[in-house]
C-alpha positions in Angstrom: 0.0 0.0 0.0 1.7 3.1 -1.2 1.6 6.4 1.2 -0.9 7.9 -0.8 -3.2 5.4 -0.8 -2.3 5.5 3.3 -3.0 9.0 3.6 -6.3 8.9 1.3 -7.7 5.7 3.0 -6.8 7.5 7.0 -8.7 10.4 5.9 -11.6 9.0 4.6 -11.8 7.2 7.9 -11.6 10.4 9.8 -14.1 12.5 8.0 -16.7 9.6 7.6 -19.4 9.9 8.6 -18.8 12.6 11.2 -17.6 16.4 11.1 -13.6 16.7 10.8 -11.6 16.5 13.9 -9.7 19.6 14.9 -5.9 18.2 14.1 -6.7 16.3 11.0 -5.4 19.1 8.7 -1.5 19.2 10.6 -1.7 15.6 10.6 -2.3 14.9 6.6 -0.1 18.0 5.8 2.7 16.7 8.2 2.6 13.3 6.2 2.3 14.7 2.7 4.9 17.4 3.2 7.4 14.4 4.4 5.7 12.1 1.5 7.1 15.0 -1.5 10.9 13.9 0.3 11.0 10.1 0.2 9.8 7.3 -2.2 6.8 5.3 -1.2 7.0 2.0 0.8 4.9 0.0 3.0 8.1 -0.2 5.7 8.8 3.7 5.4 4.9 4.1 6.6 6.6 3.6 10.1 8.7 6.5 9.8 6.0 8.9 8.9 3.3 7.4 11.3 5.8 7.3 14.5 6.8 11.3 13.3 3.2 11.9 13.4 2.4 10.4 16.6 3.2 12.5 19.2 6.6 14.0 18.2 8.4 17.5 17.5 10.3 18.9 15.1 13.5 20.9 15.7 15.7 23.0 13.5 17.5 26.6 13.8 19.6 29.4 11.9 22.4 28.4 9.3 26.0 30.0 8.9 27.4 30.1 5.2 27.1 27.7 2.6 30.2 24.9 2.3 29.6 22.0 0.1 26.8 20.0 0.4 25.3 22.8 2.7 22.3 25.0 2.1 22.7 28.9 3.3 19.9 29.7 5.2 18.7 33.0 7.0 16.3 33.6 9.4 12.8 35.8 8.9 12.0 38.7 11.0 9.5 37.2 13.0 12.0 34.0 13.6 14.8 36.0 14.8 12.6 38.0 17.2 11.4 34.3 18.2 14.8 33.1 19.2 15.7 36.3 20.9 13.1 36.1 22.9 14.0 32.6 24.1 17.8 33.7 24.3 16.2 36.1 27.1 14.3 33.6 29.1 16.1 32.3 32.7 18.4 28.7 32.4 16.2 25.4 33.0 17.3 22.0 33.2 18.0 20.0 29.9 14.7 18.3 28.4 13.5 15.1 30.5 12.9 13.5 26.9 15.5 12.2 24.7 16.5 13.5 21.3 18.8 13.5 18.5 21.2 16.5 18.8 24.8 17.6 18.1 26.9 15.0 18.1 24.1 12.0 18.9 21.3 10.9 21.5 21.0 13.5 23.8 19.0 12.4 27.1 18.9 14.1 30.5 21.9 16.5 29.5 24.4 14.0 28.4 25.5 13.3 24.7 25.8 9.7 23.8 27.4 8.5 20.5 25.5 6.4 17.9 26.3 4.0 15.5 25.8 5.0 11.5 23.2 2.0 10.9 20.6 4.3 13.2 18.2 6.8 11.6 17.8 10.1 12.4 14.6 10.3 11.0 12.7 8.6 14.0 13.0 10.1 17.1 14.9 7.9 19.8 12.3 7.1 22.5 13.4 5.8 26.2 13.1 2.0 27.0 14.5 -0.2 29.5 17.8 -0.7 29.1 18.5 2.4 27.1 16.3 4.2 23.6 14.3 2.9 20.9 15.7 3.5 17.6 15.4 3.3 13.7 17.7 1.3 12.1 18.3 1.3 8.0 18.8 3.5 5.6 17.5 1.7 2.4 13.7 0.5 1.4 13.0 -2.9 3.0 16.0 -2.9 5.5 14.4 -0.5 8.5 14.1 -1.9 11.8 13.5 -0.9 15.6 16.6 -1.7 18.0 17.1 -1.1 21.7 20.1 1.2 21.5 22.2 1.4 24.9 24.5 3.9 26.7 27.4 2.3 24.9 26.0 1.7 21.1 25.4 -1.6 21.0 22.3 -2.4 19.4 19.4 -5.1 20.4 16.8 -5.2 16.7 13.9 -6.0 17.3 12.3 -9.7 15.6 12.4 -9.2 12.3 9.4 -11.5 11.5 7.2 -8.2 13.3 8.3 -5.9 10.0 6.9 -8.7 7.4 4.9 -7.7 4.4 5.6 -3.6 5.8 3.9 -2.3 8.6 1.9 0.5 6.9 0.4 3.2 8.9 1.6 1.6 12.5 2.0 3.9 15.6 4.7 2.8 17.2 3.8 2.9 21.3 5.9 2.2 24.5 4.7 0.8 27.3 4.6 3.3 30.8 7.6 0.8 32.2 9.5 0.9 28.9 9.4 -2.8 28.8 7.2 -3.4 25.7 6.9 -2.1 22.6 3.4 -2.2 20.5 3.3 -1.5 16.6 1.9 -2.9 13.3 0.0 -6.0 14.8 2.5 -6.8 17.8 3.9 -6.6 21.2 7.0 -7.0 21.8 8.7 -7.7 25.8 11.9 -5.9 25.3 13.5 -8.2 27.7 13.3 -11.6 26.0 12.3 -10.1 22.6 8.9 -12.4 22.8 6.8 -11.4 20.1 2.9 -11.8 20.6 0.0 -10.7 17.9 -2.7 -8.7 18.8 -6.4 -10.4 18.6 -9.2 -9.2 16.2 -6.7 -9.4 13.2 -9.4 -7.6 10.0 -9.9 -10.3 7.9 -8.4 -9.5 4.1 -11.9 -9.1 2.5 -13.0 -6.5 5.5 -11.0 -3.8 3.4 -13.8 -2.3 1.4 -12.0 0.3 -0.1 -10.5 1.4 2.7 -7.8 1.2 5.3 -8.2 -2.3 7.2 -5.1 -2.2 9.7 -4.4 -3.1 13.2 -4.0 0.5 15.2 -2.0 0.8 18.3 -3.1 3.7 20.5 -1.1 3.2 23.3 -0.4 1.9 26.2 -2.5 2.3 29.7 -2.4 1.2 33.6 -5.1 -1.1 33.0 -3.1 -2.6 29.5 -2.8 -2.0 25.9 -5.5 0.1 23.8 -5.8 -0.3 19.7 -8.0 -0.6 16.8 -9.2 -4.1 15.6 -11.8 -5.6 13.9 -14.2 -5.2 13.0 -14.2 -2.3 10.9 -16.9 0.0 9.2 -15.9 2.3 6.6 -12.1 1.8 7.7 -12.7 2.7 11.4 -12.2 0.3 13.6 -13.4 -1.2 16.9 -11.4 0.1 19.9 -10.3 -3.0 22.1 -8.6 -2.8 25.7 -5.7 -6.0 25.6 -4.8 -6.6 29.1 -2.2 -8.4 30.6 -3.6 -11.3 31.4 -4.5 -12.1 27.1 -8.1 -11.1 27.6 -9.8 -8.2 25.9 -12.6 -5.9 25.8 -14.3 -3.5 23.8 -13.2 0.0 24.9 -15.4 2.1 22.5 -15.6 5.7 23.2 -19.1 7.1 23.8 -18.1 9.9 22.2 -15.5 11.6 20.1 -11.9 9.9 19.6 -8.4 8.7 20.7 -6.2 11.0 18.3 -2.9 11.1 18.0 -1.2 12.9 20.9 -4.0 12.1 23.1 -3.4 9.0 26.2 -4.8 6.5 25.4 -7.4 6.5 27.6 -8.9 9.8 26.8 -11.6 10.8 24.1 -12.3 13.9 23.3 -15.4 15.3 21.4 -15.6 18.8 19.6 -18.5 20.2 18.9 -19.1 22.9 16.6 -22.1 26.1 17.0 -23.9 26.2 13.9 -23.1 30.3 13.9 -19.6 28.8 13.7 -18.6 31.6 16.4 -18.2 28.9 19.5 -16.5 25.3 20.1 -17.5 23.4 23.1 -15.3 20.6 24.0 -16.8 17.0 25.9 -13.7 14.7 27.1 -14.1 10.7 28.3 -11.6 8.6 30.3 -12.0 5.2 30.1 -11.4 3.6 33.8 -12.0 0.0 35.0 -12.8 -0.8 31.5 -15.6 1.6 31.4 -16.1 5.3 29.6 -16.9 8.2 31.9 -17.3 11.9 30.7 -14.6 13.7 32.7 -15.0 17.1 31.3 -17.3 19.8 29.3 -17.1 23.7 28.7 -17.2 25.8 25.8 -14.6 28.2 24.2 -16.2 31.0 23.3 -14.3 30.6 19.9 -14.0 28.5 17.0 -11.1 26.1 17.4 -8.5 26.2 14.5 -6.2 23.0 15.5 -6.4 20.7 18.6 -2.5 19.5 18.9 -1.7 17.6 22.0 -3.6 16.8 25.6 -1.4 16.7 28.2 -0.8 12.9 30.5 -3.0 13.7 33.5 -5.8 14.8 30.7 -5.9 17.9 32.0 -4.6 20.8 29.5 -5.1 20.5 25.6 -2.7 23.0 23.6 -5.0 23.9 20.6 -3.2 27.0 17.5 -4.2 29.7 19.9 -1.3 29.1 22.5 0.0 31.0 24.4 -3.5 30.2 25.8 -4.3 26.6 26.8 -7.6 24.8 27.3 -7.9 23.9 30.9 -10.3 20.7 29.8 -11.1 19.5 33.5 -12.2 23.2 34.3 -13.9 24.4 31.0 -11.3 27.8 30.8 -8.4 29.3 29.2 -5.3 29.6 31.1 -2.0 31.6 29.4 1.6 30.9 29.7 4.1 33.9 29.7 4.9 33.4 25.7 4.3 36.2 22.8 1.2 35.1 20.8 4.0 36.1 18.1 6.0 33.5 18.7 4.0 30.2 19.8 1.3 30.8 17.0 4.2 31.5 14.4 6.8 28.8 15.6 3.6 26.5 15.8 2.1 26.9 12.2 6.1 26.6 10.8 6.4 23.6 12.3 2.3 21.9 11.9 2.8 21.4 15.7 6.0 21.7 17.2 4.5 21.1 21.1 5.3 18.2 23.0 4.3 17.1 27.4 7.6 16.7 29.0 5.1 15.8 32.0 1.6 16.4 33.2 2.5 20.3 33.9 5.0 21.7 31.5 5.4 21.7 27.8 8.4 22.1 25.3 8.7 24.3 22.7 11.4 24.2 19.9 12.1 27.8 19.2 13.8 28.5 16.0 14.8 31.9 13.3 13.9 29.6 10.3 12.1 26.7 9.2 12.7 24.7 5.8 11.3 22.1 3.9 12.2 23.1 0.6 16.2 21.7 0.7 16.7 19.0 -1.8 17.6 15.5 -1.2 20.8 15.0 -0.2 21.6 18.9 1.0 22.0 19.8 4.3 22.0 23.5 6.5 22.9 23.6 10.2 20.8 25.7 12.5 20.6 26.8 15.9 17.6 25.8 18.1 16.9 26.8 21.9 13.8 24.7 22.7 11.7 26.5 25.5 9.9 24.7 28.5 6.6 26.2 29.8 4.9 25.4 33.2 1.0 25.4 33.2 1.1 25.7 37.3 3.1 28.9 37.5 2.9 30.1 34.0 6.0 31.2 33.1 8.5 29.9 30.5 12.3 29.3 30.7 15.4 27.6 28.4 15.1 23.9 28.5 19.0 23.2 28.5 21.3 25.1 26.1 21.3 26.0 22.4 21.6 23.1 20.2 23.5 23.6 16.4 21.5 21.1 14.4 23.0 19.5 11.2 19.9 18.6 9.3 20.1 16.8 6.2 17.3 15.4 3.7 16.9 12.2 2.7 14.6 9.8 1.1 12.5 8.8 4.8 12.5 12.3 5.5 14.5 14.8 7.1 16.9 14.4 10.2 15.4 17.5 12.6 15.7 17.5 15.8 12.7 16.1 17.3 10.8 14.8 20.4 9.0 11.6 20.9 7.3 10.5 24.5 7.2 7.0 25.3 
């Protein structure tokens, strides 16, 4: 299945038969703007889907041009952006990992990392070290166990058979299991188990028939299985102990960048001036609404909910949705520079925790350099804290090679586990 069939079949899902979900848009343009850069594949699907899935996307400013090397300048608004996070007090280094000068960068350490990994997926932190790509060709990628001192542990290669389309690669809360395609994998033993309701190949109909992993809970593992209507799935709760259940929201859905066991319906006045917002947590196997208010405003993009499904960061940061008390609260950030930052980068916001947020802040932004050209920039990512509402460095400017290639480009980016 190419990408474009991928991307076709996912948003006919989404839109069918209900209205579009806020985040729909960044999500198709995030995959079609990465789709223009690499050739299609049903392995390279992983790539994209894992970017997609709760990740963020890091560059900076470029010096001149030496060979090989685009010259890039910032914009206006870009180098007001990064002056303004130049000015903001020293925090700690990010809590999650990512790719940065010189390799895997995690709690304020550098560790090196061997050529076979790819830049292009974000590492993520599992037991015994970070999750990473491996493979640099079509049909040779892989996920690995990469630890402190580069050796690498791939995963079965039996779980990447026939591609594994539009999987969402999830870690478990302990970092012991990994779910993606149709699997789960116990990182310790490298046990590989299928997930049940497996569609059937007729149950297709036109569309997108796939297992869909939507993460990981206390009570076990929640993901989309047949059957399947129209190529949405049923949403099944696997525990622990093999046993399942249906897990259907009342309401709404799981998205992308939502936990797992959090719905969240938007509903749209018909004078198209307001947006109220109902949210569901599933809880001893059970749905529950845990939330409802209105925004007084039409809601542009819903990006990311925070862990404790408390705050959703929606385009009109600064301001965030407080979804447990039906308000707005603000952070200490320029509208200038969140919304801009934001829209360059169809996102760019990621939960370190339940309470703060980071934000790459960077003069330029470019998806435009050919394959095989790179341009360094220099990227001071920002952390803001929802309980006092003020915003400070997270760690120290980073100057980020970033080079294009056919499964995308290398930016600096965030993934949570």
């Amino acid at each position: 299945m190419s990408l474009d069939t991928q991307l076709l079949d996912r948003m006919a899902a989404a839109v069918a038969p209900t209205v579009v979900p806020p985040g729909l848009a960044r999500t198709a343009l995030v995959g079609g703007r990465r789709r223009r850069r690499r050739r299609t594949g049903g392995a390279l699907a992983l790539a994209t889907a894992a970017v997609v899935a709760g990740s963020v996307l890091w560059p900076g400013t470029g010096p001149l041009a030496r060979e090989g090397q685009v010259a890039v300048g910032g914009t206006d608004s870009g180098r007001a952006a990064l002056s303004w996070a130049r000015s903001l007090p020293q925090g700690e280094p990010p809590a999650l990992p990512f790719f940065g000068e010189g390799g895997i960068w995690s709690d304020g350490q550098m560790y090196d990392v061997p050529d076979e990994v790819n830049y292009a997926y974000p590492p993520r932190e599992v037991a015994g070290g970070w999750l990473v790509m491996t493979g640099h060709d079509e049909g040779q990628l892989g996920l690995a166990v990469m630890a402190p001192d580069m050796s690498l542990r791939e995963l079965p290669a039996e779980t990447f058979g026939g591609g594994v389309h539009d999987a969402r690669v999830e870690v478990s809360r302990d970092g012991r299991r990994v779910a993606y395609a149709s699997w789960v994998v116990e990182l310790e033993t490298m046990a590989v188990t299928p997930v049940p309701h497996q569609p059937e190949p007729d149950e297709s109909e036109g569309y997108g028939a796939t297992i869909r992993m939507a993460g990981f809970t206390d009570e076990g593992l929640v993901y989309e299985g047949a059957p399947f209507d129209e190529g949405r799935g049923t949403y099944w709760l696997l525990r622990d102990d093999g046993s399942t259940i249906e897990a259907q929201p009342p309401s709404g859905w799981i998205g992308d960048d939502v936990p797992a066991d959090f719905a969240v319906d938007y509903e749209y006045a018909s004078d198209a001036g307001d947006t109220c917002v109902t949210s569901y947590a599933l809880e001893d196997g059970a749905w529950s609404e845990a939330g409802h208010g209105c925004m007084g405003r039409r809601l542009g993009e819903a990006l990311t909910v925070s862990p404790d499904r408390r705050w959703l960061v929606t385009d009109d940061i600064p301001e965030v949705w407080d979804l447990r008390d039906g308000e707005w609260r603000a952070v200490d950030m320029p509208a200038s520079v969140g919304q801009a930052q934001m829209a360059a980068q169809m996102g760019g916001v990621v939960w370190e925790d339940a309470d703060s947020f980071l934000l790459p802040v960077s003069d330029r932004w470019d998806d435009t350099v050919p394959m095989g050209k790179h341009y360094v920039h220099t990227v001071q990512v920002v952390r803001c804290t929802m309980s006092t509402g003020s915003c400070e460095q997270a760690g120290e400017e980073q100057d980020v090679r970033v080079t294009t290639s056919m499964w995308g480009t290398t930016e600096l980016r965030f993934a949570r586990s």
